[in-house]
LOPA-202584 format. One line per 10 residues: number of its first residue (from 0); for each residue x, y, z of C-alpha. Coordinates in pm, whole numbers. Each point is the difference from the previous one (the first is absolute). Layout:
NUM> X,Y,Z  ...
This chain:
0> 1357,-2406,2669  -188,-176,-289  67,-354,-88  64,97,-367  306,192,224  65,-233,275  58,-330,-241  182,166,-256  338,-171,130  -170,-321,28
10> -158,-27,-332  307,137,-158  194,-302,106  -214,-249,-152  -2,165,-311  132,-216,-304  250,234,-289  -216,98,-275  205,119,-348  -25,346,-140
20> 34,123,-337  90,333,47  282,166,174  85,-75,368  102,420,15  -341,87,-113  -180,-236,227  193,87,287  -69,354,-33  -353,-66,-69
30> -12,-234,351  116,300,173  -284,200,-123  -229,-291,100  112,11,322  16,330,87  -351,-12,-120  -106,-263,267  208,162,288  -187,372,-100
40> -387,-222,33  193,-146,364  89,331,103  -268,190,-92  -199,-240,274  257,74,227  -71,333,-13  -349,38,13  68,-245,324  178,263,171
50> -225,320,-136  180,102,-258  -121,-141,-315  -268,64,-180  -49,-216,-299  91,-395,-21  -204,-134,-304  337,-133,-121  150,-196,-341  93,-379,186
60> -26,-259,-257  -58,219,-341  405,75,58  23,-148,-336  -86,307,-180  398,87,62  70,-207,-334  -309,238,-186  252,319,110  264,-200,-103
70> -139,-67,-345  -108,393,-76  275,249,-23  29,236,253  -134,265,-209  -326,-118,-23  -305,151,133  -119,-279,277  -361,82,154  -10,-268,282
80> -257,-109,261  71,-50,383  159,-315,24  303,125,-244  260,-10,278  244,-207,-173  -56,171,-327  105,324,141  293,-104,168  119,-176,-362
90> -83,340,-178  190,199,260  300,-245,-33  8,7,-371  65,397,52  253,-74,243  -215,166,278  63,-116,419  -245,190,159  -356,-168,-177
100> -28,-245,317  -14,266,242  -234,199,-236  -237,-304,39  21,23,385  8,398,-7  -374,-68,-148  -73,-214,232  116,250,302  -224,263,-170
110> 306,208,6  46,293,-161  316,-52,-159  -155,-290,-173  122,85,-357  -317,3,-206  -300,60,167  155,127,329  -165,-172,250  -349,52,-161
120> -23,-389,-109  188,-273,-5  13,-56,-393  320,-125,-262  96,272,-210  313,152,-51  61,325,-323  361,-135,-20  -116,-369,-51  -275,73,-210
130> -245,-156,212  -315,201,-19  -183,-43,387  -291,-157,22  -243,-58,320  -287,-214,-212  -129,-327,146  -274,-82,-317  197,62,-285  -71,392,-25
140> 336,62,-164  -7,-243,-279  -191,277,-229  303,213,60  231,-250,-75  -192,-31,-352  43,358,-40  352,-14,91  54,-213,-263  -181,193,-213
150> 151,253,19  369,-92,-65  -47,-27,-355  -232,288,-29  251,239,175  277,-89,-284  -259,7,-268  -94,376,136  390,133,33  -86,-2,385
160> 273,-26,246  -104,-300,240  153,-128,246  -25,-368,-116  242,-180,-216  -159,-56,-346  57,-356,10  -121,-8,393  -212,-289,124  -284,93,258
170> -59,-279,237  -281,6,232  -87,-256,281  -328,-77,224  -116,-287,149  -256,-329,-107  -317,190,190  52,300,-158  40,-142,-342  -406,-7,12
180> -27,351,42  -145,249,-253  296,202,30  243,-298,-126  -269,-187,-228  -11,407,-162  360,63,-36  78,-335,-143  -269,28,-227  67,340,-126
190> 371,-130,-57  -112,-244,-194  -196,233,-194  293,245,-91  211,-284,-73  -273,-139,-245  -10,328,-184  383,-18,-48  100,265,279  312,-75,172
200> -114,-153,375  298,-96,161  -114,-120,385  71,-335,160  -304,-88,225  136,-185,299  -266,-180,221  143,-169,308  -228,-290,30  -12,-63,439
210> -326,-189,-76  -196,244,239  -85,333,46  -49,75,401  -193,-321,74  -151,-65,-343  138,-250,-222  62,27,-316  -154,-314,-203  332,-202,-131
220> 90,75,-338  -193,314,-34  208,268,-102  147,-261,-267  -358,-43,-121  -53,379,17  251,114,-200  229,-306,-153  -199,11,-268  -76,361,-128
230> 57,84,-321  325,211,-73  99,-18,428  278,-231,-13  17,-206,315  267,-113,194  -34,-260,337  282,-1,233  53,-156,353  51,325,207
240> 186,-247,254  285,-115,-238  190,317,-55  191,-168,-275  -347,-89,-187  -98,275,74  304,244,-130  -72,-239,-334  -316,102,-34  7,380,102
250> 306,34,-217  -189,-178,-305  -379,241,91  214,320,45  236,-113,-346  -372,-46,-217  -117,326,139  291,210,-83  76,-145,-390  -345,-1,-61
260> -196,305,144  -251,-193,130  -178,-101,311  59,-325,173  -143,-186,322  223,-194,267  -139,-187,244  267,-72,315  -125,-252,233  74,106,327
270> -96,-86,385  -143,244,264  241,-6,324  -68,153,333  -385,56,-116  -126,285,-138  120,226,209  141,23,399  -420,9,68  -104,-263,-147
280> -25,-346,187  7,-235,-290  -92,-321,183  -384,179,25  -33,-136,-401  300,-194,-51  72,-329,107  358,-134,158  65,-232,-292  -78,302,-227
290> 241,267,178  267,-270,-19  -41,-142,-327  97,388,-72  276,39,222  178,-273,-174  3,159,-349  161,326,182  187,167,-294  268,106,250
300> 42,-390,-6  13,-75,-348  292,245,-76  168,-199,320  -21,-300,-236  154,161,-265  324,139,206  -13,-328,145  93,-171,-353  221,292,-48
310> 229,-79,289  -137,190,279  -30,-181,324  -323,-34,210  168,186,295  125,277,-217  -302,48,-166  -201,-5,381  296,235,95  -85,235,-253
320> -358,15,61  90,122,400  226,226,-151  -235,198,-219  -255,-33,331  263,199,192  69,251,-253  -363,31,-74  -115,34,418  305,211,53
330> -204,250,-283  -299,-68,167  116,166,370  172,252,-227  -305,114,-150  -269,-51,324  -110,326,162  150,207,-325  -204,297,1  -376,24,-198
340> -230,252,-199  -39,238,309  -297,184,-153  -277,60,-239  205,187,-176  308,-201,-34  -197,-260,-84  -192,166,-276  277,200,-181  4,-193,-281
350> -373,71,-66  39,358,6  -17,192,-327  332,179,-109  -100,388,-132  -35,-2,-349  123,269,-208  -254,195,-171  -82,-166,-345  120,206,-271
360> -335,-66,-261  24,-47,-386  -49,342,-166  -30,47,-378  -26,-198,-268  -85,-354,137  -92,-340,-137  -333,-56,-27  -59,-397,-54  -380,85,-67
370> 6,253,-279  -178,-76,-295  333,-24,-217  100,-321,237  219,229,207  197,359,-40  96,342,185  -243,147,124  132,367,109  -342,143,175
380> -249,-264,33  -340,19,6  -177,-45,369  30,-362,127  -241,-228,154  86,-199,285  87,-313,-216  192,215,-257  236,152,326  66,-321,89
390> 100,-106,-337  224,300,-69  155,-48,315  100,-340,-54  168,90,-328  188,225,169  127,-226,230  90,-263,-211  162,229,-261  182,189,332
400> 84,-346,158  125,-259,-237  -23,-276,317  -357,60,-26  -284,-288,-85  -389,74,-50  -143,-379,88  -322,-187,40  -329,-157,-102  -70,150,-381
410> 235,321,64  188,-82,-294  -187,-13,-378  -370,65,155  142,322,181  -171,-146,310  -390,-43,55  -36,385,68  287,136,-271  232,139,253
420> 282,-179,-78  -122,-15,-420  302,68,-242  297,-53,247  88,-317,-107  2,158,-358  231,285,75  248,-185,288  -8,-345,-124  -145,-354,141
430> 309,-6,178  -85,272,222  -389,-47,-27  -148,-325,-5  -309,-242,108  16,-221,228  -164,-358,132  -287,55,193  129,-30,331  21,243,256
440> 246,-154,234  242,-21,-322  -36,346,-99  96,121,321  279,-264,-2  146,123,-289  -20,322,117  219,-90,333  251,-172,-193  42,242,-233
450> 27,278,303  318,-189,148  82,-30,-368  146,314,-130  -355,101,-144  -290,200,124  -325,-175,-69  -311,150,-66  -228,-259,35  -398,32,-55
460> -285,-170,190  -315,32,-214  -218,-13,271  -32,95,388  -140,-358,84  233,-150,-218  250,99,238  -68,-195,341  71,-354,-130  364,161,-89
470> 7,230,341  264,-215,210  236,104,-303  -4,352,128  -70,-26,362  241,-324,86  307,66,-280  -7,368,-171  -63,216,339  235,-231,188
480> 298,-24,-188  133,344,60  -79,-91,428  134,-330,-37  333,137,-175  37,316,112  -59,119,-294  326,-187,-177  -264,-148,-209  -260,181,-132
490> -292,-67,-281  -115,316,-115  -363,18,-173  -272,191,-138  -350,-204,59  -236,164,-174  -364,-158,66  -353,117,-172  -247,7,227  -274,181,251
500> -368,45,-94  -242,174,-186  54,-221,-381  -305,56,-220  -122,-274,-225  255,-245,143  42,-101,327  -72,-204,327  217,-56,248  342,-164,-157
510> -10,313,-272  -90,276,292  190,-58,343  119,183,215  158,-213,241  330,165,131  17,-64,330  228,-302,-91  246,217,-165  -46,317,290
520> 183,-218,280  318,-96,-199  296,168,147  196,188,-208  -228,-7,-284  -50,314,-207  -381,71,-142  -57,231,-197  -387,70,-118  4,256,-249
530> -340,194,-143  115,251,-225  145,-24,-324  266,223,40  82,-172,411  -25,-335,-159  290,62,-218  215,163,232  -86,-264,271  89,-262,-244
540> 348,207,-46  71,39,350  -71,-410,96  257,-52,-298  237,189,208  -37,-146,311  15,-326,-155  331,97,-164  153,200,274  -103,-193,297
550> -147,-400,-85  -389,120,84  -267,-215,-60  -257,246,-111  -353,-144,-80  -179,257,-266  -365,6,42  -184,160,-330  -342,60,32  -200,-223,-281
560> -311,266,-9  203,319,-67  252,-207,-278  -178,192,-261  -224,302,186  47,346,-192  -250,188,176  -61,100,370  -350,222,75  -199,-76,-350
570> 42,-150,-348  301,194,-163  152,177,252  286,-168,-73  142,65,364  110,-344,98  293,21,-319  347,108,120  308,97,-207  311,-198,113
580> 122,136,329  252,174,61  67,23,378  165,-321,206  -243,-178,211  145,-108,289  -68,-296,232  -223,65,302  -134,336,-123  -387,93,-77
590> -143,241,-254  -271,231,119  -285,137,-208  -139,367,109  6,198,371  -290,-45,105  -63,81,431  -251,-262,96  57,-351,-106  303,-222,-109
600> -56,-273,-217  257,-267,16  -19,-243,-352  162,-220,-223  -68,-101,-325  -359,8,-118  -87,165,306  207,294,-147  -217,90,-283  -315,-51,212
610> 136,228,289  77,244,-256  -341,7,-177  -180,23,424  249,269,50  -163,203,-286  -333,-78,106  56,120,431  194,309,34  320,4,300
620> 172,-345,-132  347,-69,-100  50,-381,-144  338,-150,85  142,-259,-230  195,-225,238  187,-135,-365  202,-256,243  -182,-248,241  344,-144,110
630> 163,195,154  -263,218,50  79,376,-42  -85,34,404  154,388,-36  -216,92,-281  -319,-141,128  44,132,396  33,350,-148  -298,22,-218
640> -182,-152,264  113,237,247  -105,262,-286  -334,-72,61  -55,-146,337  -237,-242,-182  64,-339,-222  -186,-262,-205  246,-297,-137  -161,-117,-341
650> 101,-319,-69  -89,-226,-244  95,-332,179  -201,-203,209  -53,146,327  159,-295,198  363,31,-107  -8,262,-178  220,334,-71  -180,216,221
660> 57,-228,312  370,110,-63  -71,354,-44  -277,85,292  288,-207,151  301,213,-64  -204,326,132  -64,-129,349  381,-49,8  104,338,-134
670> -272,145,289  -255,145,-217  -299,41,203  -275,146,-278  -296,-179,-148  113,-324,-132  -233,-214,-255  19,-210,-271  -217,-155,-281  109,-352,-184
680> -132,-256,-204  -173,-297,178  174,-301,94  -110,-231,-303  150,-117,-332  -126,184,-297  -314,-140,-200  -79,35,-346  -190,258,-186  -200,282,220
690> 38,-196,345  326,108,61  -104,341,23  -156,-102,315  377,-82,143  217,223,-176  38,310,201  -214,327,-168  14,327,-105  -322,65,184
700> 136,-160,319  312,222,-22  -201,323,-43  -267,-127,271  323,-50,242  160,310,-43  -308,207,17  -58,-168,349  353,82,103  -20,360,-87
710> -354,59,168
């Protein structure tokens, strides 16, 4: 037993009354919360004590953040960090719901009749209390809150059904240490910078000042220097131990936010009880007078104060504190030994991709944003380049889809940097298409909010490189959600990303990369790499789909080198141009070029063109277009291979973490036992000018490869 536990009687009875200016209902209601809160962190020790919990960083001493529930209705979307125990349990009240105490315990039992993410984490979130689960611990779900928020006001504007109240308040909470990460500094900032515009930003920031982040301190008054004073964040400073200061205050922050469609800041001050977690042995940084000093400003205190001027007695209000300990512990036996994810399976269900019907494609007269009238029907099109598929296809999707959004760095009047995206905003509107701040981290943000928003974003990352600052946004919240909810949430999304090699007259390595082995180890994730004209337009159709029909995250490579290629063997030829396609692409399946008897090429990409042009140079070789690198069309690729009895993997990434690692790796597995090789670029960034020829993989290695292969 703890001392913050073991002299709660005590220090109760030398409490003095304090008044209260809001209802004795409401703050008995809310006390109930905060101490089935406290009894849940108690427990939760208690279990992992006897083997059968699995999770005690707990919410002792921020139990104030029952008054923030208190002050938001229960309609609005709440995105919370890990010490929201009390908040949940006020949400869950305000709905009338029982059962959100044992939920908290179920997650802590890694049960699988936890309600949300059950028994895969212990995380608040709840679809019937609108509290969207979160597992960050730095902040990495503040950029979704923004988009959230966002995206309220945009979903109205658009005639898109949301599930949101149009006057809904977004409220998201993290702690003083994570108020210094990019992720929060980012989100805040590109609030700000909506808000400053005139965009409606409706999201209550609520940091939950402890004054220490593990075993760090926070420097006093930081977070009020941080952020008191930015211009259009109104602030707000509460004591997070005075639940009736702190119902003022929450009830004033979330009151701004909602009349005025902007963001606002409101710093509780709180205490850390019990440490940071059952682990952690806080007298290794912390000294007595410290721990103490802390233990005295126990909210759980406070609002004994308060019932204590309302009439309560000292022994009633001690009474009720062992009472909520029983019912709590009595929940805690209930749920020990309930039964866990039994297997690999079980435990990755939510992951797995539902079958997607086959995409029924535009045919006829279509919009064509680039035509030189400024848009039209265009009944039988010319050929298309790779850029001009992509364009078509995303005017057919946001004509077919009106939920649809074209976003990013200069996609909007400029067309982006390469012209795929050029005329959209024209023809669809800067509702639908539209710039944004240069930020990464934000424009993924915006696309997760607006994925649990009733909209399905299609959000652009100019470059490949630009993309790992932001990469957390994908990994940590857009892949997870659907695991960490089973699938009650989801935040569906089309990423498409320029990149790869081979740029002429404009490079070096942050305009050529071809990086991906951050994105080939996300579970769940959907990447599609698309060579072809007519395959990148059908691709792009058949992520839309998935994203619609199932929440996938699908990350849409497009090949910067081949944006605007026409020809294939010489000047003219006009072979790399493509009408629009016409047959469904689905996930997981390859396209193969030729029959030939002696050699396989497996590609991707730019390696696709160059396999093509070897395979007219050495007679016996089929090329394989693997079109998806996750999940890789294993069924496709074994059976050419088999074809042949002989393979090369071309691939275009670095050689350490690279595609064909994946691919060489999924033929041992299936039991092919032919000739195996492969042929990559070298494991270097890209240089300027001629020198990267000496790193990007070649034509003349390809040809030099195969050749051996077949010999």
């Amino acid at each position: 037993m703890s001392q913050v536990d073991e002299l709660f009687a005590e220090r109760v009875h030398a409490l003095k009354p304090a008044p209260c200016a809001h209802p004795l209902e409401l703050v008995d209601r809310l006390y109930d919360a905060q101490l089935g809160s406290r009894h849940a962190d108690l427990a939760a020790r208690w279990l992992q004590s006897q083997g059968q919990g699995f999770y005690t960083i707990g919410s002792s001493g921020h139990e104030g953040n029952a008054a923030v529930a208190a002050a938001l209705r229960p309609t609005d979307p709440a995105l919370l960090h890990y010490r929201s125990g009390a908040f949940y349990l006020a949400r869950a009240d305000q709905h009338g719901d029982k059962t959100a105490l044992r939920d908290i315990l179920l997650g802590v039992a890694a049960a699988t009749t936890e309600p949300i993410a059950g028994g895969r984490h212990k995380v608040f979130g709840r679809h019937d209390l609108a509290v969207i689960p979160q597992t960050s611990t730095i902040a990495s779900h503040l950029p979704r809150a923004m988009g959230v928020a966002f995206s309220i006001a945009r979903a109205g504007k658009l005639g898109v059904e949301s599930p949101w109240p149009a006057d809904a308040v977004v409220v998201t909470s993290f702690g003083d240490a994570s108020a210094n990460h990019s992720t929060a500094t980012g989100a805040i900032n590109a609030a700000l910078h909506a808000s400053y515009q005139g965009l409606p930003m409706p999201l209550l920031f609520v940091c939950e000042d402890n004054g220490i982040g593990i075993s760090v301190r926070t420097p006093d008054g930081w977070i009020k220097q941080a952020y008191g004073q930015r211009p259009g964040l109104r602030y707000f400073d509460a004591d997070g131990t005075d639940l009736d200061a702190t119902l003022t205050m929450a009830t004033e922050a979330a009151t701004f936010v909602r009349r005025n469609r902007r963001p606002a800041f409101l710093r509780l001050r709180t205490v850390r009880l019990l440490g940071h977690a059952g682990s952690d042995v806080e007298a290794a940084y912390r000294s007595p007078a410290e721990i103490l000093a802390d233990e005295e400003l126990d909210p759980l205190l406070g609002t004994a104060r308060i019932l204590l001027g309302a009439g309560c007695s000292a022994a009633e209000i001690v009474d009720r504190y062992e009472a909520k300990r029983a019912e709590v512990m009595q929940i805690a036996q209930d749920v020990a030994g309930l039964p866990q994810l039994a297997s690999a399976e079980a435990v990755t269900a939510p992951l797995r991709l539902a079958k997607i019907p086959d995409v029924s494609l535009p045919t006829g007269a279509s919009t064509d944003p680039r035509g030189a009238t400024g848009g039209g029907a265009v009944a039988s099109p010319d050929p298309l380049t790779l850029s001009q598929s992509i364009n078509r296809a995303l005017a057919e999707v946001l004509t077919t889809h009106p939920e649809a959004m074209v976003f990013g760095e200069d996609v909007g009047r400029k067309g982006g940097v390469y012209g795929v995206t050029r005329g959209l905003q024209k023809t669809f509107g800067a509702a639908r298409v539209f710039d944004t701040l240069l930020d990464e981290q934000s424009i993924l943000g915006l696309a997760l909010g607006a994925g649990v928003s009733g909209l399905l974003p299609l959000p652009e990352i100019q470059y490949l490189a630009y993309l790992h600052n932001a990469e957390d946004q994908l990994r940590g919240e857009a892949a997870s959600l659907k695991f960490f909810s089973q699938g009650q949430y989801r935040n569906p999304m089309v990423l498409r990303i320029a990149g790869y090699g081979y740029q002429k007259g404009f490079g070096g390595h942050f305009h050529n990369d071809d990086a991906i082995g951050v994105l080939r180890d996300i579970p769940g994730l959907v990447i599609a790499s698309p060579s072809r004209p007519d395959d990148a337009a059908a691709m792009l159709h058949t992520c839309t789909a998935a994203a619609r029909h199932d929440g996938a995250v699908c990350v849409y490579l497009e090949p910067i080198a081949l944006y605007h290629r026409r020809d294939l063997h010489e000047d003219g030829d006009g072979e790399w141009l493509a009408p629009p396609p016409t047959e469904h692409v689905p996930i997981g399946r390859a396209r193969t070029y030729g029959d030939g008897q002696d050699l396989t090429l497996l590609t991707f990409g730019n390696g696709v063109p160059m396999s093509l042009r070897v395979a007219a140079r050495v007679p016996g070789v089929r090329v394989v277009d693997l079109r998806w690198l996750a999940p890789l069309p294993v069924e496709d690729l074994v059976r050419e291979a088999e074809a042949t009895g002989r393979v090369l993997v071309v691939d275009e990434t670095r050689r350490s973490g690279g595609v064909s690692e994946g691919v060489l790796a999924a033929l041992v597995d299936a039991g092919f036992t032919g000739r195996m090789a492969r042929v990559t670029s070298e494991d270097s960034f890209v240089p300027l000018g001629a020198a990267a020829q000496h790193v990007l993989l070649s034509e003349e290695t390809i040809e030099k490869a195969a050749r051996d292969l077949i010999s």
